[in-house]
KETOR-498008 format. One line per 8 residues: number of its first residue (from 1); for each residue x, y, z of C-alpha. Coordinates in steps of 0.25 Angstrom, whole numbers. Layout:
NUM) X:Y:Z; ...
This chain:
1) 8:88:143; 10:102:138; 22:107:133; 25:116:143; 23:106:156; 32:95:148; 45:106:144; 44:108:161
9) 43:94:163; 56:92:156; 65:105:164; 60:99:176; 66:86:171; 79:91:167; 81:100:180; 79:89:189
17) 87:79:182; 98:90:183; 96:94:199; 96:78:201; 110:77:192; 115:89:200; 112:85:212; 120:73:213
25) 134:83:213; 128:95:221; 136:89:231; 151:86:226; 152:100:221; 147:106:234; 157:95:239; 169:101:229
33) 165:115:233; 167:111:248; 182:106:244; 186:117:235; 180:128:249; 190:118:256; 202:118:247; 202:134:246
41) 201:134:261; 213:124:265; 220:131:254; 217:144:261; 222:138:276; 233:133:268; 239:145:265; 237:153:277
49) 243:141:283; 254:141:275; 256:158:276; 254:155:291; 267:144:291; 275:153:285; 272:166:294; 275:155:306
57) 287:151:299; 291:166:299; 288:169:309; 295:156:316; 307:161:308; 307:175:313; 304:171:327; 317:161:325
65) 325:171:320; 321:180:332; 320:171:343; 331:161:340; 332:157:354; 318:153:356; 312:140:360; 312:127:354
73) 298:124:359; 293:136:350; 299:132:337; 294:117:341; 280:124:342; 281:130:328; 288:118:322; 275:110:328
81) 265:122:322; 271:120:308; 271:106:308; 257:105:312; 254:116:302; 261:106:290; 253:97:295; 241:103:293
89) 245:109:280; 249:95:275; 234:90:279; 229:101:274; 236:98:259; 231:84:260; 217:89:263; 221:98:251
97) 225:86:243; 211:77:247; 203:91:244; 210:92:230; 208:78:225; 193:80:230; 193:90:221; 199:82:209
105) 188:73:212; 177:82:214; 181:90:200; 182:76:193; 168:73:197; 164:86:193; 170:85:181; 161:71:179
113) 150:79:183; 152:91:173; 153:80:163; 139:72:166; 133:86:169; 138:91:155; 134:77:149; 120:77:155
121) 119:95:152; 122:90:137; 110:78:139; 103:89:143; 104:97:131; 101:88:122; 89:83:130; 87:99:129
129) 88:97:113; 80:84:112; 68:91:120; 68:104:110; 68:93:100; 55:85:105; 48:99:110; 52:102:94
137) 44:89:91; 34:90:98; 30:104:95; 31:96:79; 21:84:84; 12:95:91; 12:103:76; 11:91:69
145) -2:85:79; -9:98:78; -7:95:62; -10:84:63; -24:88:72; -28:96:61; -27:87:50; -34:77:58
153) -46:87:59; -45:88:44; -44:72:41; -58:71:51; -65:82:44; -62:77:30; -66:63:37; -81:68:42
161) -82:73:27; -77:61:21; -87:53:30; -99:63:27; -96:61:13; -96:46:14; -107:44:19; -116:53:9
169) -108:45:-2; -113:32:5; -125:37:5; -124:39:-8; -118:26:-10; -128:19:-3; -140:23:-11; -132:21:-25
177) -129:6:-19; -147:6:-15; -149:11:-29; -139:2:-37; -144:-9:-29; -157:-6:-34; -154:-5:-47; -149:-18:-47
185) -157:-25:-43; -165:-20:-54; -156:-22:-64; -154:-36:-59; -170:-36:-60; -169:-31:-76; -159:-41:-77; -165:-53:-73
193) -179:-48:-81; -169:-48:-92; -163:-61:-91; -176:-69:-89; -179:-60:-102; -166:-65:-108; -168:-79:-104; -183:-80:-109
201) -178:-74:-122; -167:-85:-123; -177:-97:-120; -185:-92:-131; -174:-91:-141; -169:-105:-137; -182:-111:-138; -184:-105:-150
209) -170:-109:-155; -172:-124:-149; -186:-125:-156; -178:-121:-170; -167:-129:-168; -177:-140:-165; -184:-136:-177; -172:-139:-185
217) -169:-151:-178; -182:-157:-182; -180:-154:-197; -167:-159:-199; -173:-172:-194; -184:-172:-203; -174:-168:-214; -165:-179:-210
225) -158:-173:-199; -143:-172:-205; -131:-171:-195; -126:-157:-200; -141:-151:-198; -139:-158:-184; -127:-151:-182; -132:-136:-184
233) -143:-138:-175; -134:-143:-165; -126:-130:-168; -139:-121:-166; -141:-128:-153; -128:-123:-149; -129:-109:-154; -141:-108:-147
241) -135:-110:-133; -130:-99:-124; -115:-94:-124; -106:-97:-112; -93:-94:-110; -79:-98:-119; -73:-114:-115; -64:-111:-101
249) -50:-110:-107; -42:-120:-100; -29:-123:-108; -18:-113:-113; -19:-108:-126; -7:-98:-125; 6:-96:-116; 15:-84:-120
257) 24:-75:-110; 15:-60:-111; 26:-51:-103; 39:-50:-99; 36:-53:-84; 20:-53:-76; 8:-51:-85; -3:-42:-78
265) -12:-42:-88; -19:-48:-98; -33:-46:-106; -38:-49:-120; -43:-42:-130; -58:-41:-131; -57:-42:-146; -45:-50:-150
273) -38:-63:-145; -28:-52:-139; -23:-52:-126; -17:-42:-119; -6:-44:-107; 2:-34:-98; 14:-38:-90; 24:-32:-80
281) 34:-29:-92; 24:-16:-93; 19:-20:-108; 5:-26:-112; 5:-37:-123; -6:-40:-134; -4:-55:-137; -13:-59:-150
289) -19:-76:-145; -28:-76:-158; -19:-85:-167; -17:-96:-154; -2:-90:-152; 3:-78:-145; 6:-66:-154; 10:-52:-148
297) 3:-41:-154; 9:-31:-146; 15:-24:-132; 10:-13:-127; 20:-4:-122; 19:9:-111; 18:3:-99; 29:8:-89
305) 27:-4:-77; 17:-18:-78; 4:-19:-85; -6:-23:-74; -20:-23:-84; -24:-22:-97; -37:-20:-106; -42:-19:-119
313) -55:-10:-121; -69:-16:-128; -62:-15:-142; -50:-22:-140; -42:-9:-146; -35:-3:-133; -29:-10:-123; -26:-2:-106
321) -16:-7:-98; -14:-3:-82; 1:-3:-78; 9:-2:-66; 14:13:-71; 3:19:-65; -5:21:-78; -13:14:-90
329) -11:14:-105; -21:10:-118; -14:4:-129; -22:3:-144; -21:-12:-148; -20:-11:-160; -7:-3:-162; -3:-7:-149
337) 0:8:-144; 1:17:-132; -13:27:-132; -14:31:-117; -6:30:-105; -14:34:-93; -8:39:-81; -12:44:-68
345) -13:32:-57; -3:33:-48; -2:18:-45; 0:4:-55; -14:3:-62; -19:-10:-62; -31:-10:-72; -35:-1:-82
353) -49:-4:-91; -54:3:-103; -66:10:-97; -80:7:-106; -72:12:-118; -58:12:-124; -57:29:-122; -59:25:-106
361) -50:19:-95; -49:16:-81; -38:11:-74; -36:6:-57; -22:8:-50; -17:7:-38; -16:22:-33; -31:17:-31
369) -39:25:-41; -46:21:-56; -44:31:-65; -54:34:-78; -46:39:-90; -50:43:-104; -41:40:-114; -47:51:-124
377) -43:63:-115; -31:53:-110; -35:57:-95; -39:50:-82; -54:56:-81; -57:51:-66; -52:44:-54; -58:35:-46
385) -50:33:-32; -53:19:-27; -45:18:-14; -38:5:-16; -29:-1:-27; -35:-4:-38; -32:-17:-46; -42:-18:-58
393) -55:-12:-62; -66:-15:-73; -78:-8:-80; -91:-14:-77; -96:-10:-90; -96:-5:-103; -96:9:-101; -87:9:-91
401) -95:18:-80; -93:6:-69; -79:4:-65; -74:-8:-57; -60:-9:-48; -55:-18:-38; -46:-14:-29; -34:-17:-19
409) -44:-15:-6; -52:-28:-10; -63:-17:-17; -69:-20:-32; -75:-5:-32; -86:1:-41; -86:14:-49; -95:22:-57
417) -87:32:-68; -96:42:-63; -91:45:-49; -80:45:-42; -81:35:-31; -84:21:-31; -101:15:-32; -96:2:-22
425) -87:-8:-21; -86:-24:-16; -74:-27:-7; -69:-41:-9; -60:-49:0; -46:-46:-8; -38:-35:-18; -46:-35:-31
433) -37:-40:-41; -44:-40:-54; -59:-37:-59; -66:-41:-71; -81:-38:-75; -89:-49:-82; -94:-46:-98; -109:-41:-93
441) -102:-33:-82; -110:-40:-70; -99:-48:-65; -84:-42:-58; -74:-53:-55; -64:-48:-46; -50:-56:-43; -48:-55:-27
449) -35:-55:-18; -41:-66:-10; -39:-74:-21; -53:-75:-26; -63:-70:-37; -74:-63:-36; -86:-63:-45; -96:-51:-43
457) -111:-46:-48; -110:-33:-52; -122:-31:-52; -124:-33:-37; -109:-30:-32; -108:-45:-25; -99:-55:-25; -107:-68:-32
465) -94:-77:-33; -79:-78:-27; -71:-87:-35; -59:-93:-28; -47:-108:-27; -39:-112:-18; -28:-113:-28; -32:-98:-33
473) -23:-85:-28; -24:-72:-33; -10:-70:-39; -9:-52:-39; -16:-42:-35; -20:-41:-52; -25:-55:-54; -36:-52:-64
481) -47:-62:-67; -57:-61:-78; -72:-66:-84; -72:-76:-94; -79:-71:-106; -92:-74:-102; -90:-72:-87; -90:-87:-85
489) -77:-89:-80; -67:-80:-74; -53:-82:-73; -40:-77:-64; -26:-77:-63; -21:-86:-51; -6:-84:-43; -4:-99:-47
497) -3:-97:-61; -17:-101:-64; -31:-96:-69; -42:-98:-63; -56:-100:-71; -69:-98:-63; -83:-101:-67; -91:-88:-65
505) -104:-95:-64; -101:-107:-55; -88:-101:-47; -81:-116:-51; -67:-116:-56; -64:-117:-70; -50:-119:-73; -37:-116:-69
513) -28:-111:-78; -15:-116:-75; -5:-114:-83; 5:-98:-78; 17:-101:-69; 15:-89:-61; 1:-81:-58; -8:-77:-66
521) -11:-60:-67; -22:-58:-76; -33:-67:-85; -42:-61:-97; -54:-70:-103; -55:-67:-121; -67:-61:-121; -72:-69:-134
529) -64:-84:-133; -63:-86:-118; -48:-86:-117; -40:-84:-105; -26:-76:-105; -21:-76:-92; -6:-70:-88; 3:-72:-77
537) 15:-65:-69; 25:-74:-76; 21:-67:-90; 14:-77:-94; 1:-75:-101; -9:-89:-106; -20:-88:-115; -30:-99:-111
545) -40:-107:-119; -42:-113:-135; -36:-99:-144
């Protein structure tokens, strides 16, 4: 309807309610204008009745005056004509009497009636105020659709571009993924050449170790064959073997309380038997393990909410933590001092890595970007927005020009340091919690929400193992797991109070590690002796294995 056909819609309305509310009286006040005509004419009759009773009575007077021997039957005649007149004058008062208290009546409902008709005229007005009001809004919403109109215009526009330039960047996409698929396979072609290399060179050397030792052997029993001589060989035979991975740890070592509250954090150092802790009491602690007791060597202060990560560079000689204050800090270890504060997120961070080199960081948050920062100019050098939460991030290799984050919206995505956006990404079935990269950089483990762990082949961005117990449940949306030193076990934090150790190769249970009263947050594997520190939201923190 247009807005002229609906403002005479609504008069039409109004008038016709206010003929059909009128109507309904039209009738007692022509009635009441009927009586009052009446009342003024027997008043009128009245008084020439009365002036003409009084002419008579002077008239009678005079003519009795004058004609005092006149007739009785003429002064009967009057007396009868008066009488009949008072009569009529009586009738005519009571008919005066019935006229007035019509008239009370009549001027009572018209006095109800003023009032309703006041009543429904003040209705009215306000109707009258409510309907400038809603014409007042609706000239508002017309303004504000026509707005709207146009920013809807604009969104589509900036939507067809969008889309345009999607699609080229797919393109683009799509023939980087042809040519990286390519190029793996012939890397994995090289590798293969190489490793039937390596392997051919290994069973030369053995069998030429075997024949020396078996050279030896045969001497010493000519010579006699002495027990000790016995016992090198034995030795040789031993050295001669390949290296696997350390014992699985399976009994405490240590137990001490590492914060005052939830420990977040932990990590050792990749030169020392230090181990490095952060808690919800915004302090990260260095506790020394190499005497067999617990010594603090240190707190590192600066921190203005919890510590949710922490990481020492290659050198063991600075030390990053993430925090909930929306930024990151490096500590040197040594004197145990505050170098660089880095802010600019504007939600917790919830990882932060030393990037290829001590002099580079790069930190995830939950305002949904990474951020690259140099701590030599002491400035964030780039941005990368993600699009979803994210909860920890690693370096797939030395030089730190791949970098790996997973994310709130199930999403471990891929980056090249440089450009902008994101090579590819593998969805997964859960929040990411937690990743770790193997020591040859061709393994990512990733802790799941869906109470799983995920083992993937970097080199061909697939899922080769899932590792998951019935009695197994992902305490927080941090749970971090971690390689073993040799990436033949992984280990995890469980919301039972236990941890869980894995076999890589074989996907069978190791161990469970039962020994927190409340769930575990974080685990770290010692990069040389294969012990396990593992920490809880109780602040408890256990180092596990023969120190």
């Amino acid at each position: 309807m247009e807005s002229g056909e609906w403002r005479k819609s609504i008069i039409s309305q109004l008038q016709a309610r206010n003929k059909r509310e009128t109507s309904s009286f039209q009738d007692i006040i022509t009635f009441q204008s009927r009586l009052f005509d009446n009342v003024n004419t027997l008043k009128n009759e009245n008084l020439q009745l009365t002036l003409a009773n009084e002419r008579i009575r002077y008239s009678n007077t005079e003519s009795i005056l004058s004609n005092t021997g006149s007739g009785n039957e003429k002064i009967q005649a009057l007396e009868q004509k008066i009488l009949n007149q008072q009569e009529e004058l009586t009738s005519l008062h009571r008919r005066r009497g019935e006229s007035a208290q019509q008239i009370i009546n009549l001027n009572a409902k018209v006095h109800d009636l003023e009032k309703s008709l006041q009543a429904k005229d003040i209705v009215i007005s306000e109707n009258t105020a409510v309907i400038a009001s809603l014409r007042a809004e609706i000239q508002m919403y017309e303004t504000n659709m026509t707005e709207l109109q146009g920013l809807n215009q604009m969104l589509r526009d900036e939507h067809q571009a969008l889309q345009i330039a999607f699609a080229a960047i797919e393109d683009k996409l799509r023939k980087a993924q042809d040519e990286n698929r390519s190029l793996v396979e012939r890397l994995i072609k090289y590798k293969a050449k190489d490793a039937d290399k390596m392997n051919e060179e290994n069973e030369h050397f053995l069998k030429k170790k075997s024949d020396k030792v078996r050279k030896e052997l045969e001497e010493a029993a000519r010579e006699g064959g002495s027990r000790s001589s016995g016992s090198s060989s034995e030795d040789k035979i031993m050295d001669s073997m390949p290296y696997y991975a350390t014992a699985l740890p399976t009994k405490v070592g240590l137990r001490f309380d590492a914060h005052d509250g939830e420990v977040n954090a932990v990590k050792w150092s990749p030169t020392d038997r230090i181990v490095a802790t952060g808690g919800a009491d915004r302090k990260v602690k260095l506790w020394d393990v190499s005497k067999c007791t617990v010594e603090n060597k240190g707190t590192l202060v600066g921190s203005n909410a919890g510590v949710m990560s922490v990481d020492f560079d290659s050198t063991g000689a600075y030390i990053v933590g993430a925090s909930n204050d929306f930024a990151s800090r490096v500590w040197t270890v040594g004197d145990q001092r505050l170098r660089h504060t880095l802010t600019g997120h504007s939600g917790k961070v919830m990882a932060a890595k030393f990037l290829g080199e001590p002099t580079k960081v790069i930190t995830g948050s939950h305002d949904r970007t990474l951020k690259i920062w140099d701590l030599r100019s002491r400035m964030c050098t780039e941005t990368k927005f993600a699009g979803s939460s994210c909860n920890d991030l690693v370096t797939s290799d030395g030089a730190g020009s791949t970098i790996i984050s997973g994310h709130f919206d199930k999403r471990i995505r891929f980056w090249d340091i440089r450009t902008e956006m994101s090579a590819n990404h593998i969805m997964l079935q859960g929040k990411v919690t937690s990743l770790d990269l193997s020591r040859d950089s061709n393994y990512l483990l990733a802790c799941v929400r869906d109470d799983t762990i995920q083992l993937i082949d970097l080199r061909m961005n697939t899922i080769v193992r899932s590792f998951s117990h019935e009695s197994f449940k992902v305490g927080c949306d941090w749970s971090r797991a971690a390689f073993g030193p040799a990436g033949r076990l992984l280990a995890v934090g469980a919301a039972d109070g236990a941890a869980y150790v894995w076999n890589t190769h074989s996907g069978r249970l190791e161990a469970i590690l039962k020994d927190h009263s409340s769930a575990v947050t974080a685990v770290s594997w010692h990069p040389q002796s294969g012990l396990l520190a593992s920490v809880d939201r109780g602040k408890r923190a256990i180092v596990w294995g023969d120190l």
